[in-house]
KOLZA-860727 format. One record per residue: x, y, z of N, C-alpha, C, O, CB in turn. Coordinates in steps of 0.02 Angstrom, whole numbers, plus 50000, padded with zeros to 5 digits. Glycine has a CB too. Example, Ala and Ser with C-alpha at 12.3 -4.5 7.8 and 13.67 -1.06 7.14 Angstrom:
2
506604971650390506154977550390506604983550390507124983450423505654977650452/506424988850354506844994750357506455000250394506705005750402507044997050286/
//
This chain:
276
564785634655836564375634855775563865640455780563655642455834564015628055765/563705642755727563345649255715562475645155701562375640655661563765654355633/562225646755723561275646555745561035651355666561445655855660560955653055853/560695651455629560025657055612559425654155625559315648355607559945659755534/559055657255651558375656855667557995660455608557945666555599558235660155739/557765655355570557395658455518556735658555524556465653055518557515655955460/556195665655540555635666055530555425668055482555815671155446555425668155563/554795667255463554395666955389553515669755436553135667455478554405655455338/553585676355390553025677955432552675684355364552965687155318553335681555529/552065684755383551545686755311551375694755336551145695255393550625680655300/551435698655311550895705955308551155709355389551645712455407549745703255307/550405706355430550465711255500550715706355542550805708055600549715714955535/550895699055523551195695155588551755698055588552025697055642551285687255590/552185702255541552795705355576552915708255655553425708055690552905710755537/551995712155675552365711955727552375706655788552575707755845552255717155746/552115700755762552225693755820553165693255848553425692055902551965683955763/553425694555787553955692555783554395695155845554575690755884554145694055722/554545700655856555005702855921554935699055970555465697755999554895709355950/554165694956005554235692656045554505685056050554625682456105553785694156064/554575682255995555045675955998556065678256017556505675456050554915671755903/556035683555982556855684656003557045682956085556745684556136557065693455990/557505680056079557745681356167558425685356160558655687456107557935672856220/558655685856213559175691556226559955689356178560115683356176559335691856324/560315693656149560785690856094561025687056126560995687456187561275694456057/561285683256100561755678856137562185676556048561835675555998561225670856197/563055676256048563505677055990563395673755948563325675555889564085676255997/563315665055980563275661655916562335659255882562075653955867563805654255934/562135665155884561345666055866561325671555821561705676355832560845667755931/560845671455760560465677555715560055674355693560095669655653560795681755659/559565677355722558755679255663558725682355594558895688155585558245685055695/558545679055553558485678055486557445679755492557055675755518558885668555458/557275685155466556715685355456556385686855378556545691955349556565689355501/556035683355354555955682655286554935687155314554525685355356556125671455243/554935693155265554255694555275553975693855213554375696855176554125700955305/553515691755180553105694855142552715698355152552545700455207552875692555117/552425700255082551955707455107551495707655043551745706854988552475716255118/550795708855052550545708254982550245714754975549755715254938550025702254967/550485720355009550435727355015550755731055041550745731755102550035728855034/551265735654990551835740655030551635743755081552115747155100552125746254993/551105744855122551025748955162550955740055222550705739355278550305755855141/551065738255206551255732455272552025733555294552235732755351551175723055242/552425735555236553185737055250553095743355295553515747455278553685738555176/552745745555342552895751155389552645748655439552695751955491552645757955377/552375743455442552395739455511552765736355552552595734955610552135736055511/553335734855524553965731955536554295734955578554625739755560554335731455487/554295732655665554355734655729555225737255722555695734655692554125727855787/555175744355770555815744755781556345740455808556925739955788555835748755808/556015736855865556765732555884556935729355854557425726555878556885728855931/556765727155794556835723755734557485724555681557875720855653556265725355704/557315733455685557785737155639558385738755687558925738255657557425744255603/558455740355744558825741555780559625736455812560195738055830558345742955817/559225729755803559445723755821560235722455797560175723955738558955718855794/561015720255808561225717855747561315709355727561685706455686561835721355741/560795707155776560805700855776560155698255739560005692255743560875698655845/559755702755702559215704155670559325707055607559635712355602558845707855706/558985702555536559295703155489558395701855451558125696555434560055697855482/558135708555450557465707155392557535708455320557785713455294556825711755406/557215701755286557075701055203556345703555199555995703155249557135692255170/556085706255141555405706955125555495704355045555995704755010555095715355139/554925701855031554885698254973553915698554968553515695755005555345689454985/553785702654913553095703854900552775697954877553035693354847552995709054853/552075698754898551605691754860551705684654912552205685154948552025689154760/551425679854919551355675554966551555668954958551785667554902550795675754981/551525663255010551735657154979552245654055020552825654055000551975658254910/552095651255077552545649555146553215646455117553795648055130552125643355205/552955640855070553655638455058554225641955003554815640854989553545631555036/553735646654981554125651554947554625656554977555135658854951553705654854917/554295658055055554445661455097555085656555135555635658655155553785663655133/554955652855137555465647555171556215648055143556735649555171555195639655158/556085646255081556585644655027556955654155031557515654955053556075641254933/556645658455013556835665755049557345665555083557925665655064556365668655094/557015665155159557425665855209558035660455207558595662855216557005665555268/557975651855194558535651055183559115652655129559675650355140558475647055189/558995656455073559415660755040559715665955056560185668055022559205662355002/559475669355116559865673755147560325669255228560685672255268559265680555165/560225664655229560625660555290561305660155276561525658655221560405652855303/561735661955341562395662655311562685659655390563265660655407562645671755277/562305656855425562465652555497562745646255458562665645455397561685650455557/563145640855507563115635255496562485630755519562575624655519563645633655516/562075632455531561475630355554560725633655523560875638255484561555631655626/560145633055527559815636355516559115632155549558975626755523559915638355450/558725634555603558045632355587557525634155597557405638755636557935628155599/557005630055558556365634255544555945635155589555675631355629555995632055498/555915641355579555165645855615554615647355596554635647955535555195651555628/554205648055613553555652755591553565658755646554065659555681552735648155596/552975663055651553085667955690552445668155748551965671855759553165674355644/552645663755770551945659055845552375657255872552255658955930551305651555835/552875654455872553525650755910553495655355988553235660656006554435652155857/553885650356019554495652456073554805648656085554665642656081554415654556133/555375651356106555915648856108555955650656177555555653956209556415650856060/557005645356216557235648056288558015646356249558035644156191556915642956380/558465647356278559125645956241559365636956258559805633656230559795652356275/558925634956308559075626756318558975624056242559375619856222558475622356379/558535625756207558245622756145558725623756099559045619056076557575625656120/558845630356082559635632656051560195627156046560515624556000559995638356101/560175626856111560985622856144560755616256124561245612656115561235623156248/560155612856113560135605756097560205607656006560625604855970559295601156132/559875610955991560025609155908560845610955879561055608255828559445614555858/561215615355914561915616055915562145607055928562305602955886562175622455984/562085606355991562195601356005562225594355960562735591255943561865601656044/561755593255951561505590055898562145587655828562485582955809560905595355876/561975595455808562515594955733563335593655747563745590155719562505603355687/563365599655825564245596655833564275590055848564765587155827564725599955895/563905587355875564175578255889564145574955832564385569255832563685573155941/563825577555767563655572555707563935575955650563525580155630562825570955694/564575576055606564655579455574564165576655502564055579855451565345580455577/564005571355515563655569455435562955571355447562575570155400563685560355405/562745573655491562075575655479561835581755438562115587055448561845576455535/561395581455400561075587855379560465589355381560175594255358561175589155327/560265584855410559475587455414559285583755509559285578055531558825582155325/559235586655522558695584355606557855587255631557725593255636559195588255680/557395582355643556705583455662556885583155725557365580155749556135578755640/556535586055748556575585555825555685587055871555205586255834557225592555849/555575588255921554935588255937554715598255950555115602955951554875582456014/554085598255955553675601355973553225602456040552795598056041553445600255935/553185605356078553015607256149552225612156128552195618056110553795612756193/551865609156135551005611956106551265619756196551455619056254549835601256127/551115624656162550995633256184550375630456235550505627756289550675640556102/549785631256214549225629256250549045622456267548435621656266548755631356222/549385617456283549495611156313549085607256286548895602656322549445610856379/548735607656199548475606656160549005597256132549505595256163548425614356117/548855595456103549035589756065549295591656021549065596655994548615585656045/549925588355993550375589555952550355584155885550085584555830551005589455992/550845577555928550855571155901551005567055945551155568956001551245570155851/550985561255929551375554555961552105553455944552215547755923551035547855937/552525556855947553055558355972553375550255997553065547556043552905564356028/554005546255964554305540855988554695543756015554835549756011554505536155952/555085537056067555495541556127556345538156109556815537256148555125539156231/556285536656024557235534956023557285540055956556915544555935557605523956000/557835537555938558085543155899557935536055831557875530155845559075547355925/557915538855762557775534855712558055541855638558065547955636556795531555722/558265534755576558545537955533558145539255491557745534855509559025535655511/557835542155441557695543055384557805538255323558325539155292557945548055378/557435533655303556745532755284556435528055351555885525555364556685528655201/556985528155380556615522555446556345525755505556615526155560557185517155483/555605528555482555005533455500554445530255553553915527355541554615535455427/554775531855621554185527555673553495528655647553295533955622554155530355759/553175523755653552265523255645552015530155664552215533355713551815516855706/551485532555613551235536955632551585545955628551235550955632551135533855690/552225546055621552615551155627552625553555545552565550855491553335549055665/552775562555578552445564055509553075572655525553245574155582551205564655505/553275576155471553645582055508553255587855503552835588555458554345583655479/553355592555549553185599055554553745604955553554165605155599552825599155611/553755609055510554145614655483554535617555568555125618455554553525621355434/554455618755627554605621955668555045617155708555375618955757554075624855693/555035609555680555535603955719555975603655693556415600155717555405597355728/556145608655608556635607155567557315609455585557375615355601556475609255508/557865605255585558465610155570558845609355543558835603555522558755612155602/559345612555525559785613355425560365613955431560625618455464559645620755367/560665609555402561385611355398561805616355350562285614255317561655605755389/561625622355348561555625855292562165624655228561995625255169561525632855319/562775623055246563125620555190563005615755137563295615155083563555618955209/562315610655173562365605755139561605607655079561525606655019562395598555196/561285609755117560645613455083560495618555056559935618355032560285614255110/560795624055048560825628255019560985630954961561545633454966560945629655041/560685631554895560855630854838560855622854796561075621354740561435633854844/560575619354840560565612954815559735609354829559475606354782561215608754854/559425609754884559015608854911558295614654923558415619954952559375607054955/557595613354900557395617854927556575614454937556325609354913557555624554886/556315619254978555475617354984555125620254929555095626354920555085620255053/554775614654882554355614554853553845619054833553265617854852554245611254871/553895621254817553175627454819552765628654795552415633654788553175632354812/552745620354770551775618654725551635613854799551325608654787551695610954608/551765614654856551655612854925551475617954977551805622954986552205610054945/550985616655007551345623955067550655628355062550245628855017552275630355026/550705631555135549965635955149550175642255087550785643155083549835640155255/549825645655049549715650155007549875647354945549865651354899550035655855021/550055640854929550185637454863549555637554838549025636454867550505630254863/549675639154769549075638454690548795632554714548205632254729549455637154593/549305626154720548895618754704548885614854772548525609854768549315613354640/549185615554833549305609854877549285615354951549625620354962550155604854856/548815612554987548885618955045549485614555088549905618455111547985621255104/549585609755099549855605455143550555602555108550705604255051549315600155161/550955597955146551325593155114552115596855120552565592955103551005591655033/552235600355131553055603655066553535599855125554085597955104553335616855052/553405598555193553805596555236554125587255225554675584755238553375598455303/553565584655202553665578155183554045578755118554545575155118553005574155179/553975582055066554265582455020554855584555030555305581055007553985585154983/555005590355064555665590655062556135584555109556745584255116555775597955083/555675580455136556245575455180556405572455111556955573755088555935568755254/555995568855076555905565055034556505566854967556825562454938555145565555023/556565574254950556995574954916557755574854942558185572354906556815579754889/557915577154994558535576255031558575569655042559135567055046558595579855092/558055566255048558315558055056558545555654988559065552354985557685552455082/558175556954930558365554754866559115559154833559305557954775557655555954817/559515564454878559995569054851560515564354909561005567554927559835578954858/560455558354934560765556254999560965560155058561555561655057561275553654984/560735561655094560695567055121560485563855208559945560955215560145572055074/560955564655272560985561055326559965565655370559985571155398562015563055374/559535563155366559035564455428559195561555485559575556855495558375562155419/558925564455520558875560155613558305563555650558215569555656559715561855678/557985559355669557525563055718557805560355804557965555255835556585560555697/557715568255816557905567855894557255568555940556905573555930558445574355915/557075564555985556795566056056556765570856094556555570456152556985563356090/557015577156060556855582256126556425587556094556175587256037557585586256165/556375591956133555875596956123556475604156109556905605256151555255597356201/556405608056050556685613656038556275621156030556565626556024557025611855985/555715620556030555165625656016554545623856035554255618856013555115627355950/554305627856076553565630156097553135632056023553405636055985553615637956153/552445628856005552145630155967551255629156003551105626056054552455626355910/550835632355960550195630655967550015623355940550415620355904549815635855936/549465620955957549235614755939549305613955880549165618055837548665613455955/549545607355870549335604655776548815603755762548515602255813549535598355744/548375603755707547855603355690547915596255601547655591255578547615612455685/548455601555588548595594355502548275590055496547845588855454549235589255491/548545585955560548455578755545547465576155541547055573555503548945574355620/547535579055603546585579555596546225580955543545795577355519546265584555635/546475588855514546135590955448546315583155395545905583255348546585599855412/546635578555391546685576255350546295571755325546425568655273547055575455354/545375570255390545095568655385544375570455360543935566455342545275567155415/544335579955366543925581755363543865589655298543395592855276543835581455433/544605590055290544745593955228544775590955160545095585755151545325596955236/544555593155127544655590755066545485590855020545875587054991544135594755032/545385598955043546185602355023546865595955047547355593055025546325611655086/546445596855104547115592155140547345584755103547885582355088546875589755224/546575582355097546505576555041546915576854999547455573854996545955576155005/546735579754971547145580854883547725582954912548135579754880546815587754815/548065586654957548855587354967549235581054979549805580354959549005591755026/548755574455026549045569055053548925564354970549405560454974548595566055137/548725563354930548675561254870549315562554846549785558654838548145563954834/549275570554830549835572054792550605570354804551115569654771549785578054788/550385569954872551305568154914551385563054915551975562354931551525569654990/551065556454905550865552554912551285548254831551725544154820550115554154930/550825552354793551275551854713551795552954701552125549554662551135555054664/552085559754741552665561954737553225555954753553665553554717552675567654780/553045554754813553605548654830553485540954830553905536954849553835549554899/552765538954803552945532754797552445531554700552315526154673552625527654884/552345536254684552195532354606551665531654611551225533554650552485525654581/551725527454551550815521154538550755518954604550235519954634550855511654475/551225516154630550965514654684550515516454761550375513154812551325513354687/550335524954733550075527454770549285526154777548895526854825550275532654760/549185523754702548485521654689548205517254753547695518754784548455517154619/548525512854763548495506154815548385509654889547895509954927549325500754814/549145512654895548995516654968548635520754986548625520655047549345519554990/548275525054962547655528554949546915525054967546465526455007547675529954877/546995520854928546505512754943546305510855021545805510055056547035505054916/546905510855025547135507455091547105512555175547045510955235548005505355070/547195518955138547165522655192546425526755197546155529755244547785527055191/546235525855137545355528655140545075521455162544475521755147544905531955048/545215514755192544745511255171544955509455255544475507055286544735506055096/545505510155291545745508055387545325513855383544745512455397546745508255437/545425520355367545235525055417544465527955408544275533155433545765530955413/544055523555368543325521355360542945515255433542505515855476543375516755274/543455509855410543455504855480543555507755535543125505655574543965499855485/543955512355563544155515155620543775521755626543975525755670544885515855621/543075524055575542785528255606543135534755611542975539255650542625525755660/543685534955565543875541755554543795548555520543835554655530544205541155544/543625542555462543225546955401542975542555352543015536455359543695552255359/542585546355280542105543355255542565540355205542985543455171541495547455235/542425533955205542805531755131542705535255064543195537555035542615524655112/542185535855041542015539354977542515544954964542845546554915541285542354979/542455547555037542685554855018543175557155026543395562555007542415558955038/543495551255072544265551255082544505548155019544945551854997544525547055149/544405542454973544505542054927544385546654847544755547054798544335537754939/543925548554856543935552154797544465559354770544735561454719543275553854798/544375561654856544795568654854545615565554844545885568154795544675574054939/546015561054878546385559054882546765557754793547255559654762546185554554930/546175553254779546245549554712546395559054676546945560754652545305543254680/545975562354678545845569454635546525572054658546765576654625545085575054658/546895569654714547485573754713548075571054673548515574054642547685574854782/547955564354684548635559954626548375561154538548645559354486548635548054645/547835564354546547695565754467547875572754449548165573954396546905564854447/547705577754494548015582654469548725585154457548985588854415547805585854493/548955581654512549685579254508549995577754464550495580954447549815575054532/549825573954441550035568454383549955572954314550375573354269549445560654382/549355576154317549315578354237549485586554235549685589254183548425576654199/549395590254295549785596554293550145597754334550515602054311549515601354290/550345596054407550715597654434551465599154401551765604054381550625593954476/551615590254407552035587954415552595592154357553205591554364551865581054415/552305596254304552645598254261552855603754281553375606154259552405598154210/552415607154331552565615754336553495613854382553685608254402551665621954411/553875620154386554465621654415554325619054486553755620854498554655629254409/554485616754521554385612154614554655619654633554475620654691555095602354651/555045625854607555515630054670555105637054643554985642354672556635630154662/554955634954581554755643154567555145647054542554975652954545554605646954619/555805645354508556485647654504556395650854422556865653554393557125640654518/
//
């Protein structure tokens, strides 16, 4: 099976990028999606880059991660694909498990898998079996760099959201839950696996979700997205434990929250989800 490694990387992180490559190896290509919100960022774009033929760069002007996402998987032409940012590292053991992975399961199309914190920073709480989609251990939540794609099944059918996502108009957070959420509603096989496939820096998300506002209103909005009116309640419920538990302020976890299922509701929800 054919690997793309799709990175998504902004302006001057182009040149982060060379140092995630490891040495070719056949059934591997990098898929790099750049934006750029200034042509003179397009001359930063490292030679071993251009040189590569296992190296395949997109540029796409103006910003918008999950815009950028959705990019790079439009140019994926692996039977595989998964997501990067351009902080990663990789070793080819990690490779060989997400290969792995898809050849033993032909109905899968979507797999989470774990994260290895770069600076030995905190990630998540991480369960130690494997579990299906919607049946979501406590506490577990996905991150874009655990993702991986079965590209036949997602491509042209499936995409990340892009009223979600760091450089989005309305939602800095969220597009990763959403997109489980829509592949679950298109029936669509998840699995989360137990191992570790990529080196990343510490998470931070989950924390901000106590002390950002932005973040607020993203966990509102996602919140609406997949469960309705009924988000009103859970909102309730999660500004009012994580008040008791000294996490954050009820008021203000509620209000921002509440402000995110409202904006949602009366403009989001109408604009295009792809941008198309």
């Amino acid at each position: 099976m054919k690997l793309n490694v799709l990175i998504c990387t902004l302006n001057d992180g182009i040149a982060r990028v060379p140092d995630i490559l490891l040495p070719r190896r056949a059934d591997v290509d990098y898929i790099i999606s750049m934006q750029y919100t200034d042509d003179t960022y397009l001359q930063q774009i490292p030679q071993e880059l251009r040189v590569r033929s296992d190296v395949h760069v997109v540029t796409q002007s103006g910003k918008g991660l999950s815009r950028n996402r959705n990019n790079a998987l439009k140019h994926a032409t692996g039977d595989i694909a998964l997501i990067a940012d351009d902080d990663v590292h990789y070793c080819n053991q990690y490779f060989d498990r997400v290969i792995n992975a898809f050849e033993h399961d032909s109905r899968l199309d979507i797999a989470q898998f774990m994260i290895k914190a770069l600076d030995g920073g905190y990630i998540k709480d991480y369960p130690n079996h494997t579990y299906t989609y919607p049946h979501v251990a406590k506490g577990m939540y996905v991150t874009s760099p655990e993702i991986a794609l079965r590209v036949a099944s997602i491509k042209g059918r499936l995409f990340f959201d892009e009223r979600f996502g760091l450089g989005s108009p309305y939602f800095v957070c969220g597009e990763e839950e959403v997109f489980f959420y829509d592949a679950y509603r298109m029936g669509m096989t998840i699995r989360f696996f137990p191992e570790y496939v990529v080196e990343a820096p510490s998470d931070s998300t989950g924390m901000r979700t106590y002390t950002d506002e932005r973040v607020m209103m993203a966990k509102g909005a996602i919140h609406y997205h997949l469960h309705g009116i009924s988000s009103w309640l859970r909102m309730f419920k999660f500004a009012l434990t994580s008040a008791l538990s000294r996490r954050g302020r009820f008021d203000v976890l509620l209000r921002n929250t509440y402000k995110g299922i409202n904006y949602y509701r009366k403009v989001v929800q109408y604009e295009n989800p792809i941008g198309r």
